[in-house]
N, C-alpha and C positions, 0 to 999 in steps of 0.2 A: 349549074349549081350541084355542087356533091355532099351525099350527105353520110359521113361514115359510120353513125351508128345506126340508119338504113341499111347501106348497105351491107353490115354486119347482119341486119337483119334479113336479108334477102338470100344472104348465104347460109343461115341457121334452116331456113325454109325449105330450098334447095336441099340439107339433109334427108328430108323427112321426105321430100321428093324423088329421092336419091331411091329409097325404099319401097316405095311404090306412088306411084305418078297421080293418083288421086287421093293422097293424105286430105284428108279435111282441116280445118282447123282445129276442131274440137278436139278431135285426137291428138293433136300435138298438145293442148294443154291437158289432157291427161296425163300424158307421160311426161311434160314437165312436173304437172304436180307431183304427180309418184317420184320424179327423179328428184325432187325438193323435198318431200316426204318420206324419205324410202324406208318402209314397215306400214304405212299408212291402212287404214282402214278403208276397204271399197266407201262403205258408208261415208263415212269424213271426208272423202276426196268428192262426191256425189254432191256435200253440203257446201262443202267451201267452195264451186265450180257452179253449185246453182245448176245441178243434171239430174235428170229423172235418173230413178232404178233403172228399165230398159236401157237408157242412153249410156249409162256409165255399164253397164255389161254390155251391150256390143261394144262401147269403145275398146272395153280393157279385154273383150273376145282377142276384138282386134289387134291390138298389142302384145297380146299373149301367141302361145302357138297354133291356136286355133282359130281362123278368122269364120265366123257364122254364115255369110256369104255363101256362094257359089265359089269362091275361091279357093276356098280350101283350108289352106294354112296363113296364119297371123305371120306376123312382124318378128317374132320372137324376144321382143323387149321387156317384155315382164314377164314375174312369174304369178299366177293367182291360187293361193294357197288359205284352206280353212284355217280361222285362228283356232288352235289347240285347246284354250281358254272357252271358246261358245262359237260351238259350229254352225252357228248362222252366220257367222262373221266371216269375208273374206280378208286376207291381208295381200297386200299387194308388194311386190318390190321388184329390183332389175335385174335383171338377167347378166351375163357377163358382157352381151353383145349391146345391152339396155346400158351398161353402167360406160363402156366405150364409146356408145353415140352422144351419151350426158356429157363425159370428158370433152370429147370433141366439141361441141355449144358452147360450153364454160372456155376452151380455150378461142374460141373465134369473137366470141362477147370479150374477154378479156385483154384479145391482142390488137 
């Protein structure tokens, strides 16, 4: 039995796989959310996802060019920048490389 919008989904996965071999999950619904929200508020992304403060900064560490790890360097899919407005605030959004992996989702979900 085949199931095509599994396996659509196994291949979305597989992306993020693609990037480095132990993507969690969690981190992949970060960056959908950012790639669904993109300007989004660290905080707003943190509430709507139901993630502690810690969790959503190493996620978005993660994603960004800095991974907190031993590893050194993130993902380079986002960018994490102070909002302008009140520097408490982070704003988050994709990178050229972030908004390329988003195309590609959208077109493997679509076709």
């Amino acid at each position: 039995m085949s199931s095509r919008p599994l396996e659509k989904l196994i291949t979305v996965l597989n992306e993020f796989r693609y990037l480095d071999s132990e993507t969690p999950a969690q981190l992949m619904v970060v960056f959908l959310y950012i790639a669904t929200h993109e300007g989004c508020l660290k905080v707003d992304m943190q509430r709507a996802i139901d993630m502690t403060g810690p969790s959503a900064s190493r996620n978005t560490d993660w994603l960004s060019k800095y991974h907190r790890s031993n590893k050194g360097r993130g993902l380079e899919l986002i960018n994490k920048q102070q909002d302008p407005t009140n520097r408490s605030r982070v704003l988050l959004t994709l990178t050229p490389k972030g908004r390329q992996l988003a195309t590609k989702i959208q077109t493997i979900l679509d076709g």
